[in-house]
Every structure is written in C-alpha cells, then in structure tokens.
C-alpha positions in Angstrom: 0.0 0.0 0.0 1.6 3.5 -0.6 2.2 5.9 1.8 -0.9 8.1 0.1 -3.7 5.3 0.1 -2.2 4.6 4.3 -2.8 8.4 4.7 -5.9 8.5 3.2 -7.2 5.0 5.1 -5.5 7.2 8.1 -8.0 10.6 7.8 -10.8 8.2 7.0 -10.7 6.4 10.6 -9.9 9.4 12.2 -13.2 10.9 11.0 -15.1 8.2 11.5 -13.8 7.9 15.1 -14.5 11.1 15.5 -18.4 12.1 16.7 -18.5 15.4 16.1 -17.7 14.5 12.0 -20.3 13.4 9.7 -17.5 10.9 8.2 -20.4 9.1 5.9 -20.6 12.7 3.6 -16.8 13.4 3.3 -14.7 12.2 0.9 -10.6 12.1 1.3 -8.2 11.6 -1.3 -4.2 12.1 -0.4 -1.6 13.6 -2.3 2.5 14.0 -1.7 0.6 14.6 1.9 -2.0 17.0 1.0 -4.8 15.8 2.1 -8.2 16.9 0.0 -11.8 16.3 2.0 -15.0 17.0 -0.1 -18.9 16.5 0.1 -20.8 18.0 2.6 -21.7 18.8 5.7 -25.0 19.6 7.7 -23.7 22.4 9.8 -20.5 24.7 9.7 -19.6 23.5 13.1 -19.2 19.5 11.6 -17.5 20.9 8.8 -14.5 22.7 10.8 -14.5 19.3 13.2 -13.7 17.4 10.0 -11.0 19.7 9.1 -9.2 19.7 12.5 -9.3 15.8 12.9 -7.8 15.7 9.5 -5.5 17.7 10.8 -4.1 15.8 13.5 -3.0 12.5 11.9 0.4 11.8 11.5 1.8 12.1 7.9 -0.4 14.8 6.8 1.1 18.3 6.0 -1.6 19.9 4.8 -5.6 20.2 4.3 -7.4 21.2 1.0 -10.5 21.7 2.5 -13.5 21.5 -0.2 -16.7 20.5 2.1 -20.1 22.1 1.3 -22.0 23.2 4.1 -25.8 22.2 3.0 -28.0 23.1 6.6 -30.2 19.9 7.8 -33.9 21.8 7.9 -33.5 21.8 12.0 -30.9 24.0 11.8 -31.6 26.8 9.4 -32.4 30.0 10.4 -32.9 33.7 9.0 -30.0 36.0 9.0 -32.0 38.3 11.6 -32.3 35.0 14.0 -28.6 34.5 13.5 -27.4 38.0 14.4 -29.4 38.0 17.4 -28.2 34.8 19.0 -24.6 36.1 18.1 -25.2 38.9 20.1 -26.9 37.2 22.9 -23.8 34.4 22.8 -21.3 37.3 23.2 -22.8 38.8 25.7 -22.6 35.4 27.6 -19.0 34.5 26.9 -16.6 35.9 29.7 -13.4 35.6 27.7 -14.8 37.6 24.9 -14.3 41.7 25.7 -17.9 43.2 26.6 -18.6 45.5 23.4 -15.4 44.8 21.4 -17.1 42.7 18.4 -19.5 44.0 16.1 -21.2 41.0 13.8 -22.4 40.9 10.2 -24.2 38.2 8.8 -25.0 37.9 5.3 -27.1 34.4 3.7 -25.4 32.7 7.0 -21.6 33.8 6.7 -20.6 35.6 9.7 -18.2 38.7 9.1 -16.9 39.7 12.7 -14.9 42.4 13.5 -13.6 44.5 16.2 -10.4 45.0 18.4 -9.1 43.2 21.5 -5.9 42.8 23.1 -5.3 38.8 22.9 -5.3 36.6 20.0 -7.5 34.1 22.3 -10.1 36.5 22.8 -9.9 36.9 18.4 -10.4 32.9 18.5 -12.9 33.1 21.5 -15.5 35.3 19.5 -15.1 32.8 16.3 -15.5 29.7 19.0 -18.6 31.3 20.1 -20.0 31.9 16.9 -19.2 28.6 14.9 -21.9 26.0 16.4 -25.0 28.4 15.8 -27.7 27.4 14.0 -27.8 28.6 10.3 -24.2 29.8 10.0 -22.5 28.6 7.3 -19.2 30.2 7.3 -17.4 32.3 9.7 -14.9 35.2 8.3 -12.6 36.6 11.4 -12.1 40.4 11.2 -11.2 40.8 14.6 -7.7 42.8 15.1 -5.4 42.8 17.9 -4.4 46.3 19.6 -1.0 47.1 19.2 1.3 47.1 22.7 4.1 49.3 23.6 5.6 47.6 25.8 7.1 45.0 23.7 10.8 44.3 24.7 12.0 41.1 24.1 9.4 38.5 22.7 11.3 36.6 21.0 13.1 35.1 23.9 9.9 35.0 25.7 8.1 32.5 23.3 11.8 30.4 23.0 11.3 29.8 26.7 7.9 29.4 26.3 8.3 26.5 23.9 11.4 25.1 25.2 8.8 24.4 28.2 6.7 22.1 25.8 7.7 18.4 25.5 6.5 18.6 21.9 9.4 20.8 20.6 13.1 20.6 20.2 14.2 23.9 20.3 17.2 23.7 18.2 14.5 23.0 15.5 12.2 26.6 15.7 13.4 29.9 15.1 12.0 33.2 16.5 12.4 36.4 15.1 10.6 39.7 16.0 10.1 42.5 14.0 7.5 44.9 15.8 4.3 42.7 16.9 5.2 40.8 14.1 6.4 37.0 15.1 7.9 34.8 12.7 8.0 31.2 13.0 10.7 29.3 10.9 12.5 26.0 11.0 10.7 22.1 11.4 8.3 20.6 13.2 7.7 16.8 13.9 3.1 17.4 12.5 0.6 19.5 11.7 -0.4 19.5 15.3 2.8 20.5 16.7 2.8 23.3 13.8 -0.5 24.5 15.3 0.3 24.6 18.9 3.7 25.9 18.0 1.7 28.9 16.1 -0.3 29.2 19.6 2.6 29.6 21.8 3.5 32.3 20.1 0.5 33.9 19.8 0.1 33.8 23.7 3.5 36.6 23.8 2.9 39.7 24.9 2.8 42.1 22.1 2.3 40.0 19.3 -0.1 40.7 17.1 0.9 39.0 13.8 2.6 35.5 13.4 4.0 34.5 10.0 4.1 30.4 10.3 6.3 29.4 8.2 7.6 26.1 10.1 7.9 23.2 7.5 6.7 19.6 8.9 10.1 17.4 8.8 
C-alpha cells in the first residue's frame, strides 16, 4: 500500500472515530501529503471538526479543504435569527471583551470584527459563533491592539516552547520585527505546527505571526 492510500485510510478512521464528524458525507483523497476532504456537511460546526481531525493525523502536512455546508432543515435559520443569537452568545462569553465585536451576517456567513488585546479573545468570538444554527461560514475580522511595551518576545516565546515536550528547540526559530512574530524552522506534524503557532500567539505584544515552520 503507498504511503498516500495509508494516509488516506488514516483521515478516514480518524473521521469516522470522531463524533463530532459526519465521516459518511466526506470524501478524502491524499496527495505528496496534502490531504483533500470533499462532500458535505450539515452544519458549519461538523465541517470545521472534520477539518481539525484531519489535521491531526500523522503524515499529513496539509488540508485542502472542499466540504459544502448544506443546513439539515432543523438547523436553518434567518440571517436576523442568527445576528441575534450572536449577540446574545457574546454577551454570555466571559473571555470575549464586553462591546469589542461588532457582527455581520449575510445568507449565513458571519463577518466579525472588532479589536481586542489577545489573540484568544480573536479565536474566543469565532469559538462562540461557529456552532449556531444557520451559520454557514465564519470570516474573522477581529484585530489585535497594538502594545508598547514590547521588549523582548522573542526570547519569551523560545522559553515558552522550550517548556513544551512537543518541541526541540534547536528546530524553531524566533524572530521579531515589531508585533510581528515569525516562526521558521521544522516541526515533527501539523499539530505540533499549530500549537507551535499558539505559543507564540500567547506573547505579549504579538499581534501578527507569519508560520512558516515546515513539517520534517
């Protein structure tokens, strides 16, 4: 069996192990790696889910992602309905900053944007968004405040993932130019590429990071 059709057997499982997934409407074909998933889903929610446990096998290095979101009848909803409940979900969600996202929806896709001072509090409004009924897509506007007091992040995020079990150190590079972070060097997986990305993102100050880690 190649190393594609293994990878591709791979992503299947991991779908269908996976409940959030509606495994029986996606379709995965491998490449050099790059792995495509198509068909459909019945909310945006079970689409992302299928994304991110493609994701996390091993061997994959990337995701083509090419899922249709087609709503079940139970969960469609009117774009007024779906602004409302955004705004009533915000209001509830103690990591997003009271007042600091505004919400557009348009036929289901949700434009946020806005300005906070984390990068968790960017991905807590989308988090908080994604599982609603009759959203089909969610576009993340949200920007990060810039910070002053930047001095030296760079050697704040090495330590930071020199604390991780997941990394070698020797094998990431930091640079920082501004609140830009830039990522460069090898990782072991995706996963470790994402939570790499993450670590950085958690430094004070940063407000961009440019991933550019390859997977070894």
């Amino acid at each position: 069996m190649s190393h594609d059709a293994r990878l591709q057997k791979a992503v299947l499982a991991e779908l269908n192990w996976d409940p959030s997934v509606p495994a029986g409407h996606i379709g995965v074909t491998a490449n050099n790696g790059i792995v495509t998933l198509s068909g459909h889903a019945g909310s945006y929610a079970a689409k992302y889910a299928a994304e991110r446990a493609a994701a996390r096998v091993d061997g994959v290095r990337a995701v083509a992602e090419e899922i249709e979101v087609q709503l079940e009848d139970r969960f469609k909803r009117g774009d007024e309905a779906i602004a409302g409940a955004i705004v009533e979900r915000l209001s509830w969600d103690t990591t997003v900053p009271h007042d600091s996202i505004k919400a557009q929806v348009e036929d289901g896709w949700i434009s946020l944007r806005g300005e906070v001072r984390w990068h968790f509090q960017k991905d807590a409004a989308e988090a908080a968004v994604r599982p609603l009924a009759g959203v089909v897509g969610v576009i993340n506007h949200v920007t990060l405040k810039p910070r002053v007091d930047v001095t030296d992040v760079s050697n704040d995020i090495r330590t930071a993932l020199h604390r991780s079990w997941f990394f070698d150190g020797d094998t990431i590079k930091v640079s920082v130019d501004g609140g830009t972070v830039r990522l460069t060097g090898s990782v072991d997986s995706p996963h470790d590429r994402m939570v790499a990305e993450r670590t950085a993102w958690a430094a004070p100050g940063a407000v961009k990071v440019e991933n550019m880690l390859e997977i070894a």
